[in-house]
C-alpha positions as CSV (number, residue, x, y, z in Angstrom):
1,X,-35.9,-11.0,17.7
2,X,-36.8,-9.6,14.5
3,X,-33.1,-9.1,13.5
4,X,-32.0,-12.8,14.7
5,X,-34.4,-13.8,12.1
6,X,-33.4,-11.2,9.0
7,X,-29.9,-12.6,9.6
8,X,-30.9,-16.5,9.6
9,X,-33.0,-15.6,6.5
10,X,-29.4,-14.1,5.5
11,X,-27.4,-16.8,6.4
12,X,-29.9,-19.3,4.3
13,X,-29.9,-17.0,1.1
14,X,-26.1,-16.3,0.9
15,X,-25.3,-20.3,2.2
16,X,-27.4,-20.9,-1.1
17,X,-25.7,-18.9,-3.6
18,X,-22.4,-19.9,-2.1
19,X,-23.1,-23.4,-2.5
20,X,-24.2,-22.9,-6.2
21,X,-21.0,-20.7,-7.3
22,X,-18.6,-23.5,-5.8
23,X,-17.9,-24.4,-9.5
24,X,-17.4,-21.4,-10.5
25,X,-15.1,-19.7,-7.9
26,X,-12.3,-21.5,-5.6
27,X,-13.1,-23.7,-2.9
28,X,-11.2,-21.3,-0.4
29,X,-12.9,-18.7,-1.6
30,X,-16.0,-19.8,-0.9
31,X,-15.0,-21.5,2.3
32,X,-13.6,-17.8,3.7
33,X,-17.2,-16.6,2.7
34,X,-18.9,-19.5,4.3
35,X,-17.0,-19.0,7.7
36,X,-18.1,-15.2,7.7
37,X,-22.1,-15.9,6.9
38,X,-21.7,-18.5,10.0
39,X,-19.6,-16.2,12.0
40,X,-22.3,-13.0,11.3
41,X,-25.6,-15.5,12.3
42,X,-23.4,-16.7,15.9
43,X,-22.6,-12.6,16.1
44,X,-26.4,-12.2,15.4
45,X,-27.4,-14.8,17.8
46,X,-25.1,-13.5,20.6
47,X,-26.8,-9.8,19.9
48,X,-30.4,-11.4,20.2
49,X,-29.3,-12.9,23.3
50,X,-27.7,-9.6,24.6
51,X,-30.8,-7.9,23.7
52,X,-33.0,-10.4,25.6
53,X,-30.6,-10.3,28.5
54,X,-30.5,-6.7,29.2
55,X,-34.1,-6.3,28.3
56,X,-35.0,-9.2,31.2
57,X,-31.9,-7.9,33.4
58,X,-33.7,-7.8,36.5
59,X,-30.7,-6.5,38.3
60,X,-28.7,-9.6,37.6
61,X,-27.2,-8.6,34.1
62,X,-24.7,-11.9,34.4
63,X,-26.1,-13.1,31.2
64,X,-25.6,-9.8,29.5
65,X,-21.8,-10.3,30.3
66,X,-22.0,-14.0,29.0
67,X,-23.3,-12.7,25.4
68,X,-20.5,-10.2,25.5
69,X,-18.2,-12.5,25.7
70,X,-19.8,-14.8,23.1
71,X,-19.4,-11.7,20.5
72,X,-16.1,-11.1,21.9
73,X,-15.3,-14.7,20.7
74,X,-16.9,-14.3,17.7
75,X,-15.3,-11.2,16.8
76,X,-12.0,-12.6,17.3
77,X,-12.9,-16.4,15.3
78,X,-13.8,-13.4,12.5
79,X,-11.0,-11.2,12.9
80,X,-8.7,-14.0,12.1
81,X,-10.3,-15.5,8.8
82,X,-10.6,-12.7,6.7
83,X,-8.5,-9.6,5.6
84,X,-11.6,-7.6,3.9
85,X,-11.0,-3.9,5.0
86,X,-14.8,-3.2,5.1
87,X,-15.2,-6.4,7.6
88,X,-12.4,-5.3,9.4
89,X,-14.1,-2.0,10.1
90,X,-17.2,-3.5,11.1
91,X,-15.6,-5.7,13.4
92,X,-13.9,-2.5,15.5
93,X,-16.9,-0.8,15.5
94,X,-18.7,-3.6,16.9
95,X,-15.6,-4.2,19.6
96,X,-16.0,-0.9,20.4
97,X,-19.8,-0.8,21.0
98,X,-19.3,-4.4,23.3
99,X,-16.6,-2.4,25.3
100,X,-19.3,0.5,25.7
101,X,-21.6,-2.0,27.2
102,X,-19.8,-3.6,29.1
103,X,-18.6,-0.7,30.6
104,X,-22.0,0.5,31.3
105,X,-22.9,-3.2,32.7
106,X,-19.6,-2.7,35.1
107,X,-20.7,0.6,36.2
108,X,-24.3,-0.5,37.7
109,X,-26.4,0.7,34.1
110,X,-29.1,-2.0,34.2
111,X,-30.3,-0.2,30.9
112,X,-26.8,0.1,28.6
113,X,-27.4,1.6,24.7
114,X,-27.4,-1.3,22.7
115,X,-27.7,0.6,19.9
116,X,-23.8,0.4,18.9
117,X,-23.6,-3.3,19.0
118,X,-26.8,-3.9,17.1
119,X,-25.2,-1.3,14.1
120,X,-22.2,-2.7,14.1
121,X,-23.6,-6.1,14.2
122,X,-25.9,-5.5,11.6
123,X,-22.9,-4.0,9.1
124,X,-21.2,-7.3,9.7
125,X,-24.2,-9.5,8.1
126,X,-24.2,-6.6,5.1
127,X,-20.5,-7.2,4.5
128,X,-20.8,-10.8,4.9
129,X,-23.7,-10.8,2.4
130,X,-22.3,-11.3,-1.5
């Protein structure tokens, strides 16, 4: 919960500074930078979702697969709008952690280490933070 909100208090703060430095730096600049604040919040709220998912599993982790494949879509709307090396990272090492998961999920773990996805997730808001 607590890091859904620090990255929709994120999203707010860099939305408003990108919208005041439109005058000063290119429109596709700032677009590209717009589309990877939106893209970090939907990875955020995908992670939150994950979180609450495997924390309310039950048994039934169905939903924990559904917000994998939310990041995994996310992930890949990311990969293909930017060319930053240090997003590019982030993005592996959060592709990495969702295939840890998930593998743990496909295995019977009703209690998979989140902590890989919840790094990674949370270097993609840094790096998509001016």
């Amino acid at each position: 919960m607590a890091l859904r909100r620090r990255h929709h208090r994120t999203a707010l703060a860099v939305t408003a500074t990108l919208l005041t430095l439109t005058a000063a730096a290119g429109c596709g600049a700032v677009d590209k930078a717009l589309d990877c604040v939106r893209t970090a919040d939907a990875i955020a709220t995908s992670v939150g979702n994950l979180q609450d998912a495997v924390s309310n599993a039950s048994g039934d982790l169905t939903q924990a697969s559904e917000s994998l494949d939310q990041i995994d879509q996310e992930l890949k709307n990311l990969d293909d709008t930017t060319d930053n090396a240090d997003l590019g990272k982030a993005v592996d090492d959060l592709q990495a952690g969702v295939a840890e998961v998930r593998t743990s999920i496909e295995s019977g773990d009703a209690t998979p280490d989140l902590t890989p996805v919840t790094s990674a997730a949370t270097e993609i808001g840094k790096v998509c933070t001016p």
